[in-house]
DRENSE-149527 format. One line per 8 residues: number of its first residue (from 1); their letters; for each residue x, z, y of C-alpha. Coordinates in nm, 3 decimals, padded with zeros to 5 digits. Example, Ala and Ser with C-alpha at 12.3 -4.5 7.8 and 13.67 -1.06 7.14 Angstrom:
# residues 2
1> as> 01.230/00.780/-00.450  01.367/00.714/-00.106
//
This chain:
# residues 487
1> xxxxxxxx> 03.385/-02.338/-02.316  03.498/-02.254/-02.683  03.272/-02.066/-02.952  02.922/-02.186/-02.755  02.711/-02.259/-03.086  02.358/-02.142/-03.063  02.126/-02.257/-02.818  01.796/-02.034/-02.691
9> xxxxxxxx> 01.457/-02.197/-02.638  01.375/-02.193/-02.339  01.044/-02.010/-02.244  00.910/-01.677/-02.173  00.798/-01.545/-02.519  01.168/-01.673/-02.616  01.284/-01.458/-02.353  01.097/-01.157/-02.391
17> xxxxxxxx> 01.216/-01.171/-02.761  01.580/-01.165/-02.663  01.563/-00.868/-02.443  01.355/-00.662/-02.710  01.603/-00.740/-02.985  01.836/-00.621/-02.735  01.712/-00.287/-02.671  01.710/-00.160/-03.024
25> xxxxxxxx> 02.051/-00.018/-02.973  02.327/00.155/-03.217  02.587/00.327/-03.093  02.850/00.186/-03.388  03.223/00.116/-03.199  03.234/-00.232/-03.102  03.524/-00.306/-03.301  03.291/-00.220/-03.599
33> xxxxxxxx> 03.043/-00.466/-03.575  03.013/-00.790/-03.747  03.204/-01.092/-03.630  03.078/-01.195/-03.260  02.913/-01.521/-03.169  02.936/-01.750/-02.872  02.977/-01.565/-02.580  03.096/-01.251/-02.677
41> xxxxxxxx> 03.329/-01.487/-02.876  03.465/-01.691/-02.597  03.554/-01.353/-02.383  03.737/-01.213/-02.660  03.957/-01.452/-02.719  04.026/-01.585/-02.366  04.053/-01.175/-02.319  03.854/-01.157/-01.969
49> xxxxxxxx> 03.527/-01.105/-01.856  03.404/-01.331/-01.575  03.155/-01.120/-01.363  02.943/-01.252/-01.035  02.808/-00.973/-00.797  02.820/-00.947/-00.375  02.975/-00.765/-00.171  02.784/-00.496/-00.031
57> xxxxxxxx> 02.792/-00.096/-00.057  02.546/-00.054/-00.364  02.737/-00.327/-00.585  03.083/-00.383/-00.483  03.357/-00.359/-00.206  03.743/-00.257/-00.131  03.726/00.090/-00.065  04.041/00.356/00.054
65> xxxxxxxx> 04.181/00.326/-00.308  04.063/-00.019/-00.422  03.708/-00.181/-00.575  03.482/00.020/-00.624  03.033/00.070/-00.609  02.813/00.069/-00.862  02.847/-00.221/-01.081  03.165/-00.245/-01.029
73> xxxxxxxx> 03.199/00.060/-01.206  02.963/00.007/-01.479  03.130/-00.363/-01.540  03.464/-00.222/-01.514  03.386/00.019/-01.821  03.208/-00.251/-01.986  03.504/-00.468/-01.988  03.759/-00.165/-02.099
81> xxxxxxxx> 03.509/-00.116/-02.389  03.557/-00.498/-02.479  03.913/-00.389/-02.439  03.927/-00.734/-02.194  04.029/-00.774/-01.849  03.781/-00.797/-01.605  03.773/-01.123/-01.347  03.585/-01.057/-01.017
89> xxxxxxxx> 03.388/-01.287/-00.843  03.195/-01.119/-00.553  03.120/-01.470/-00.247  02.791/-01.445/-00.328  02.455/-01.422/-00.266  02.139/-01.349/-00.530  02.062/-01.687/-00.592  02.424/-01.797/-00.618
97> xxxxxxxx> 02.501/-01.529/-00.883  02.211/-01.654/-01.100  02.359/-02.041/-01.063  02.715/-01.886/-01.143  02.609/-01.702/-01.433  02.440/-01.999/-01.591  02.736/-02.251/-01.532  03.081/-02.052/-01.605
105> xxxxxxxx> 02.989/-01.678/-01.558  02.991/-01.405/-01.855  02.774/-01.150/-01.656  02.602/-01.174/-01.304  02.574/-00.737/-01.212  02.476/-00.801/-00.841  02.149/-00.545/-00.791  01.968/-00.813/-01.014
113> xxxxxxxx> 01.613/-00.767/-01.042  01.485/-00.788/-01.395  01.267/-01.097/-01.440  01.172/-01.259/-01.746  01.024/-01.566/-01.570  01.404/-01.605/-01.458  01.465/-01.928/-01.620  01.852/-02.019/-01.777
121> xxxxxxxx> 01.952/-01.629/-01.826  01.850/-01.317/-02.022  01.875/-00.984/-01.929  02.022/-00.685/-02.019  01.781/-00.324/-02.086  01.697/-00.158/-01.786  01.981/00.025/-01.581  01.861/00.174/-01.295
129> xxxxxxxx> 01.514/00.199/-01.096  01.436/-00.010/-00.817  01.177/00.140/-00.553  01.090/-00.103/-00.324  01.091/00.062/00.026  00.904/00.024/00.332  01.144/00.072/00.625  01.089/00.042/01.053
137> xxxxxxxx> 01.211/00.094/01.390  01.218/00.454/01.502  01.078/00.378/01.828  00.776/00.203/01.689  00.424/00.394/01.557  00.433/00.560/01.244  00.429/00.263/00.936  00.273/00.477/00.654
145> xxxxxxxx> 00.085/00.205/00.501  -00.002/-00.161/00.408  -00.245/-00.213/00.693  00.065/-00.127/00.960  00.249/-00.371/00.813  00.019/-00.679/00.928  00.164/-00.820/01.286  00.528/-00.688/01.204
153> xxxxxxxx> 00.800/-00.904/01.153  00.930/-00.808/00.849  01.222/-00.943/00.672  01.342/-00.870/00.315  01.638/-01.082/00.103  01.476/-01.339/-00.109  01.543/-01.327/-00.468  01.597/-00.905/-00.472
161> xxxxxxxx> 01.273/-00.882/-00.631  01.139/-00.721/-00.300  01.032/-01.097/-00.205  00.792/-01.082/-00.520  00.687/-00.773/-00.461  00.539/-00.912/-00.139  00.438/-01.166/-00.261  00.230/-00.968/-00.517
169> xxxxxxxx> 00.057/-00.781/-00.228  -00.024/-01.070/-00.062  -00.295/-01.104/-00.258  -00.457/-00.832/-00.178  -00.352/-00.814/00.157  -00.381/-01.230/00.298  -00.313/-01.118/00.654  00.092/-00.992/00.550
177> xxxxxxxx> 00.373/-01.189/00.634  00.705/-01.179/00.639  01.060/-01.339/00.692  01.292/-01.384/00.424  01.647/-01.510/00.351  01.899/-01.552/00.058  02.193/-01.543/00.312  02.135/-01.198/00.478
185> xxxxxxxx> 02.246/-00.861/00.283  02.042/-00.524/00.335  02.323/-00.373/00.599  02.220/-00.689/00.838  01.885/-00.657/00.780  01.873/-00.264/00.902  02.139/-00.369/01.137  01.841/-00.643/01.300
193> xxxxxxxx> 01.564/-00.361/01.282  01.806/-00.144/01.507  01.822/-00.410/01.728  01.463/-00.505/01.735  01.487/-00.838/01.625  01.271/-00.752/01.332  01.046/-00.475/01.324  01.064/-00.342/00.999
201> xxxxxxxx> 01.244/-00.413/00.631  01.170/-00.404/00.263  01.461/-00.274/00.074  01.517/-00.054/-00.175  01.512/00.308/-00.175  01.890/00.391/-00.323  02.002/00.113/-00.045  01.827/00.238/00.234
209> xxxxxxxx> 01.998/00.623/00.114  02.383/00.487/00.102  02.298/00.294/00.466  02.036/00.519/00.623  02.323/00.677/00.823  02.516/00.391/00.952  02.144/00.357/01.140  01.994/00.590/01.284
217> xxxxxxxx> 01.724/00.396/01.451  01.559/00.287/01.128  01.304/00.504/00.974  01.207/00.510/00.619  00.834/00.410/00.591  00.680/00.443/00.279  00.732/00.312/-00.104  00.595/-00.030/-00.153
225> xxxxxxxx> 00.449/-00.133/-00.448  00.589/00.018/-00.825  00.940/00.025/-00.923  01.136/-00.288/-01.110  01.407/-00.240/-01.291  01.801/-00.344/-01.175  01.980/-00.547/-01.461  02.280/-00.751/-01.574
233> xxxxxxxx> 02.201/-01.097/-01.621  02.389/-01.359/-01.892  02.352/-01.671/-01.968  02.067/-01.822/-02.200  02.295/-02.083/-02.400  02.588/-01.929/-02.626  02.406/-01.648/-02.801  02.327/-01.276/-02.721
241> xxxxxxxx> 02.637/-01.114/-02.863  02.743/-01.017/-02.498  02.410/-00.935/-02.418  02.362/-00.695/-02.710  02.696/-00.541/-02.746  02.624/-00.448/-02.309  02.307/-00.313/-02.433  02.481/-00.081/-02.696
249> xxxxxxxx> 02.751/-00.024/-02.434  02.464/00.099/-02.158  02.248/00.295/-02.406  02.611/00.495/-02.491  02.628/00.562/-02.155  02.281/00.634/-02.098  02.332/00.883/-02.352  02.616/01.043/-02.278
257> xxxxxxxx> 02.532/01.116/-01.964  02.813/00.895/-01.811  02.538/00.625/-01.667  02.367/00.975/-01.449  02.705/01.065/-01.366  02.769/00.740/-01.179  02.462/00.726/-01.060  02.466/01.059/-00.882
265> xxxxxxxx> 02.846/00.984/-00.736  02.749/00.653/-00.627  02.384/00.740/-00.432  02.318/01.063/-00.513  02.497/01.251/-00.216  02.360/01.467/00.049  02.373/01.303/00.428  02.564/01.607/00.565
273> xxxxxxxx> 02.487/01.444/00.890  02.145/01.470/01.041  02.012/01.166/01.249  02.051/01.279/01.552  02.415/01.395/01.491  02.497/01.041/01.387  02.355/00.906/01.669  02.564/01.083/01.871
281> xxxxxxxx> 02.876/00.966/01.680  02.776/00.591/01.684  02.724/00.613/02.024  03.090/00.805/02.059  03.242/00.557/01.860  03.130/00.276/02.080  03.211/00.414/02.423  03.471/00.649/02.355
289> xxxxxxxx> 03.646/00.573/02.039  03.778/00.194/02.176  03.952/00.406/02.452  04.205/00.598/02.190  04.186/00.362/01.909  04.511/00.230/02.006  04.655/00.621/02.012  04.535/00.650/01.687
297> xxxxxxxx> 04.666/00.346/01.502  05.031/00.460/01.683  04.983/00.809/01.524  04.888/00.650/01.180  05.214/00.427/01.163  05.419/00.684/01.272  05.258/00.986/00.995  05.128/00.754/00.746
305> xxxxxxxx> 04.753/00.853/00.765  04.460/00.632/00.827  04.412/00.579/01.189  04.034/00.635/01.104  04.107/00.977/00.931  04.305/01.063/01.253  03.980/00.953/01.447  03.780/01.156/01.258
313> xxxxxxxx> 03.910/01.432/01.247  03.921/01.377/01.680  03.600/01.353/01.684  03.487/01.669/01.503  03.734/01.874/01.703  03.644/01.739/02.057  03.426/01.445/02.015  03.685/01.249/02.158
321> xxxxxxxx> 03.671/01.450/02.469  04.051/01.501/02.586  03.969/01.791/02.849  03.779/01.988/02.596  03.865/02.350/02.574  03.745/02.619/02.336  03.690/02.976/02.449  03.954/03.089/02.207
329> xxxxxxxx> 04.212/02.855/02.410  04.266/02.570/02.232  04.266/02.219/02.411  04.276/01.889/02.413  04.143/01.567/02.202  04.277/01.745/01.880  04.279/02.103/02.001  04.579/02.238/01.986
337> xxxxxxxx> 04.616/02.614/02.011  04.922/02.703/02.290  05.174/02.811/01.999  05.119/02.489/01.799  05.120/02.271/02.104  05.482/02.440/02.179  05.598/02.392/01.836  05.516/02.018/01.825
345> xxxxxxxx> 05.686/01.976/02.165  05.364/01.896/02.337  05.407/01.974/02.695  05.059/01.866/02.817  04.716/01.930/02.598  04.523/01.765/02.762  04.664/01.433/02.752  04.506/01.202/02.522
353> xxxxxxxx> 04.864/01.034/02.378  05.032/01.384/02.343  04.764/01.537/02.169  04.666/01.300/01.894  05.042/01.225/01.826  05.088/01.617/01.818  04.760/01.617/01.625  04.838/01.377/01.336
361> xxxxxxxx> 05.176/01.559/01.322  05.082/01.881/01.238  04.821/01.720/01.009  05.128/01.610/00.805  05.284/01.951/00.866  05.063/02.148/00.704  05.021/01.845/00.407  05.376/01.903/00.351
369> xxxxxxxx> 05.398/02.273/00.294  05.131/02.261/00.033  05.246/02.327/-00.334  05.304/02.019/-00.481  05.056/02.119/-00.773  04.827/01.954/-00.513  04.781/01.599/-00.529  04.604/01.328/-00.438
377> xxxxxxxx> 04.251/01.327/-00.225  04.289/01.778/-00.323  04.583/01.793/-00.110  04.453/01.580/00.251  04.113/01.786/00.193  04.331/02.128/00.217  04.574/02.019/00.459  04.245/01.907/00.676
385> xxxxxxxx> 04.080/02.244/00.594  04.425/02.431/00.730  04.419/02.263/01.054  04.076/02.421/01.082  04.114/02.808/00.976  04.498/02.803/00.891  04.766/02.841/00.600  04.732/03.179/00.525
393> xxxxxxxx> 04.318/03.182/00.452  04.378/02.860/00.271  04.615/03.057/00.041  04.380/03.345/00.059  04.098/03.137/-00.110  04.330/02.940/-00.333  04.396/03.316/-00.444  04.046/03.401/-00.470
401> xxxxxxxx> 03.937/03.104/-00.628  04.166/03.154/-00.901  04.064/03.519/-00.924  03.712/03.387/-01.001  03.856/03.157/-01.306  03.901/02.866/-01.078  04.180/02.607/-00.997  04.357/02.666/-00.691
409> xxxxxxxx> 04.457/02.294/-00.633  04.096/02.164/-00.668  03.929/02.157/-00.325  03.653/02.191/-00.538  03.709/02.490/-00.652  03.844/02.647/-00.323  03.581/02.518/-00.144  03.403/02.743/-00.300
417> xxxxxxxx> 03.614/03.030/-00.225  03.657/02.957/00.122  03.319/03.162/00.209  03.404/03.462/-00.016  03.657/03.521/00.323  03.357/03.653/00.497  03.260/03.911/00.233  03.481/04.226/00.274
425> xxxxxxxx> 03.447/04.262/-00.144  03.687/03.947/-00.144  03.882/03.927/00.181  04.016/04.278/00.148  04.198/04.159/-00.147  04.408/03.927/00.072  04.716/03.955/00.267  04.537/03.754/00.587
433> xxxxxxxx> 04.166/03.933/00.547  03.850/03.836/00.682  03.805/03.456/00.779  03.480/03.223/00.885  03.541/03.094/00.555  03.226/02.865/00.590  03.363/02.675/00.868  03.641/02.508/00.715
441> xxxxxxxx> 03.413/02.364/00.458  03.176/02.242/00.682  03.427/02.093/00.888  03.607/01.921/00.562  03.279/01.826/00.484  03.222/01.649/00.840  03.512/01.480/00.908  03.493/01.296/00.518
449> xxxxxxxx> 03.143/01.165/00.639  03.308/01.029/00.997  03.546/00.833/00.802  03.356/00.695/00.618  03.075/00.549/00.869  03.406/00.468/01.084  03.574/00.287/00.718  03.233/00.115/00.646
457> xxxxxxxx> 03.194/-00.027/01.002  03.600/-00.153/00.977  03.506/-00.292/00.657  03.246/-00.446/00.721  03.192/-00.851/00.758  02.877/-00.788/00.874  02.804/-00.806/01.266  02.533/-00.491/01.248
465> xxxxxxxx> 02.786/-00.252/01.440  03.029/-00.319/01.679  03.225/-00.072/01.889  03.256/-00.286/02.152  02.889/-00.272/02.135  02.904/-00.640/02.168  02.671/-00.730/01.824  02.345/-00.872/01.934
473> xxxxxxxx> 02.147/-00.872/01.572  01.951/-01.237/01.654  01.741/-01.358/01.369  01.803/-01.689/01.341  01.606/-02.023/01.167  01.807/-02.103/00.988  01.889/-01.774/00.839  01.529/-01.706/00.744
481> xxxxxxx> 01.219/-01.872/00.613  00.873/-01.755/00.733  00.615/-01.655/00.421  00.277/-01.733/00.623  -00.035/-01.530/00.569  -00.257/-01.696/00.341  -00.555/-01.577/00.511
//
């Protein structure tokens, strides 16, 4: 590889030295700063930057509009601030970013634990707080503490820095043990509590949070042990150009606030659904759902939507129930009202095919005869939000919520209006009047969190959820390797 020159010793204290020198920051413009060295040097001028991570929710994956997570993100930036392209390489596990990262790689960003006895690679400053968590089957007795932990199988990815955590407490505590594995990612491992193959978990807390509601059965214990710290990791031969000019480039967006903001939209979100509720939709989606799936994916060629939005949105009017009725009179899988059903040519309500294909069509209906000034993700969440309380109190709060200085086209912002329809001080200043305002936006709110445990499970490689119900969750040898107790 071209421009690799300088050579570090090998060695803790070595190490240690490289990541102080790295955290006294500037925040000077790259393009300011003297002439780069090795590393830095080769990614300029072969204008990429080679990046290792995994595929998993908190790092990176394909989402509805492309890669995103976390570090995908954050490296993305990074490399737009080198003003490179970015190169993804994401078949890996922990260990195998480490190995990439000190043959060919640029930058392993992969929920790295830092670790200065890491040998081959230095690290970047700290990025983000990792609290090791304690986690269990909900059926089992209350795990609020080390001593509940001893008899348990317990299983934990080896090389996350939970391992060593462990490890650490081992110590203290000879009679712990545990089973761990390189090869498994924290989705399988909840995915195996659930099943009761293992009994309990060590993962981290922001992991557990973007999972916890894809399983319901798995209970948050208690925090184990202090935090460590989540880092990028480079490698030890070609100089710390890269590794400085990523430090300057996270202490900017520490700074800034930019690092917070990603933070929060990444793992900082409220579960709108409570565990019980998405028990009751996991357990929908795996008796009921593979009876209409097909109906759904029909309905989805034919409009254009995502046959998982179409789902969705199914399930929060009926839970997938094609006889339901409402007291008001509407029917059917996707409750139709009588004058709708009529308009859409539906002549029977109450059967399944008629009724989502009616459904998904007057989705698009209503997406249709928005103003165009509404685009993108704004315009679905409003067309979603008419099917619930109608056109005319969706223009009512678009009116309102530019009355209050908002932006009509922003679901944001008329989200925040739809409520105001309750309050006579605002809904007598519209042409339809009063509205349940609050149920729209709870029902927006619901059907965006369906689609996304139903888009997680489709996307998924991972055998921890089936609708077929079909996924058995067996440990096996040779996925894990048993840490005795040293007692």
């Amino acid at each position: 590889m071209p421009g690799l020159s300088s050579r570090v010793t090998p060695g803790r204290l070595r190490r240690a030295a490289c990541l102080l020198a790295g955290v006294a920051l500037c925040l000077i413009p790259y393009r300011h700063l003297s002439p780069p060295d090795g590393q830095l040097e080769a990614v300029l001028s072969r204008d990429f930057l080679s990046v290792h991570t995994r595929n998993t929710p908190t790092t990176y994956y394909e989402g509805r509009h492309g890669p995103t997570g976390f570090e995908y993100d954050l490296v993305r930036r990074f490399a737009d601030h080198l003003g490179v392209s970015l190169t993804l390489e994401a078949d890996h596990h922990i260990d195998s970013v480490f190995e990439a990262v000190r043959g060919e790689g640029d930058l392993g960003a992969a929920a790295l634990p830092l670790d200065l006895d890491r040998e081959g690679v230095v690290f970047s400053r700290p990025i983000l707080d990792l609290q090791p968590l304690v986690v269990y089957r909900r059926d089992l007795p209350p795990v609020t503490g080390l001593d509940d932990l001893e008899g348990l199988e317990i299983g934990t990815i080896r090389g996350s820095g939970a391992d060593r955590v462990l490890r650490e407490l081992q110590a203290e505590h000879p009679g712990l043990s545990w089973w761990e594995s390189a090869e498994v990612e924290v989705a399988e491992l909840l995915s195996q509590v659930e099943s009761g193959s293992l009994d309990a978990a060590v993962v981290y807390e922001h992991q557990f949070r973007i999972n916890r509601l894809f399983f319901p059965g798995v209970e948050d214990g208690f925090p184990l042990g202090k935090p460590l710290s989540l880092a990028w990791a480079f490698p030890a031969e070609g100089g710390l150009g890269l590794q400085q000019e990523a430090n300057r480039f996270l202490e900017r967006m520490r700074k800034e606030g930019l690092l917070d903001q990603l933070v929060a939209r990444h793992f900082g979100h409220d579960d709108y659904l409570e565990y019980v509720g998405a028990r009751t939709f996991i357990q929908h989606a795996r008796e009921r759902l593979p009876e209409y799936e097909a109906l759904f994916r029909e309905a989805a060629r034919d409009t254009g939507f995502d046959w998982k939005l179409l789902a969705a949105v199914g399930y929060q009017e009926s839970h997938w129930d094609p006889e339901a009725t409402s007291p008001t009179g509407v029917r059917g899988l996707m409750m139709l009202t009588l004058p709708t059903a009529g308009e859409l040519g539906v002549d029977d309500r109450l059967d399944p095919a008629q009724s989502i294909d009616g459904g998904a069509r007057y989705l698009l209906s209503l997406k249709s005869r928005l103003p165009e000034s509404i685009q993108g993700e704004d315009r679905l969440y409003m067309a979603m939000a008419a099917y619930n309380v109608g056109l005319g109190h969706l223009y009512d709060a678009r009116r309102i919520a530019e009355m209050r200085g908002g932006d009509p086209d922003r679901w944001a912002h008329v989200r925040e209006a739809l409520p105001l329809l309750q309050q006579r001080e605002w809904h007598s200043q519209t042409r339809h009047g009063y509205a349940r305002g609050g149920e729209p936006v709870i029902y927006v709110r619901n059907i965006r969190r369906y689609y996304e445990i139903l888009s997680y499970v489709d996307r998924s490689q991972q055998q921890f959820l089936h609708l077929d119900g079909d996924a058995d969750g067996n440990v096996s040898a040779e996925q894990f390797e048993i840490v005795p107790p040293i007692l």
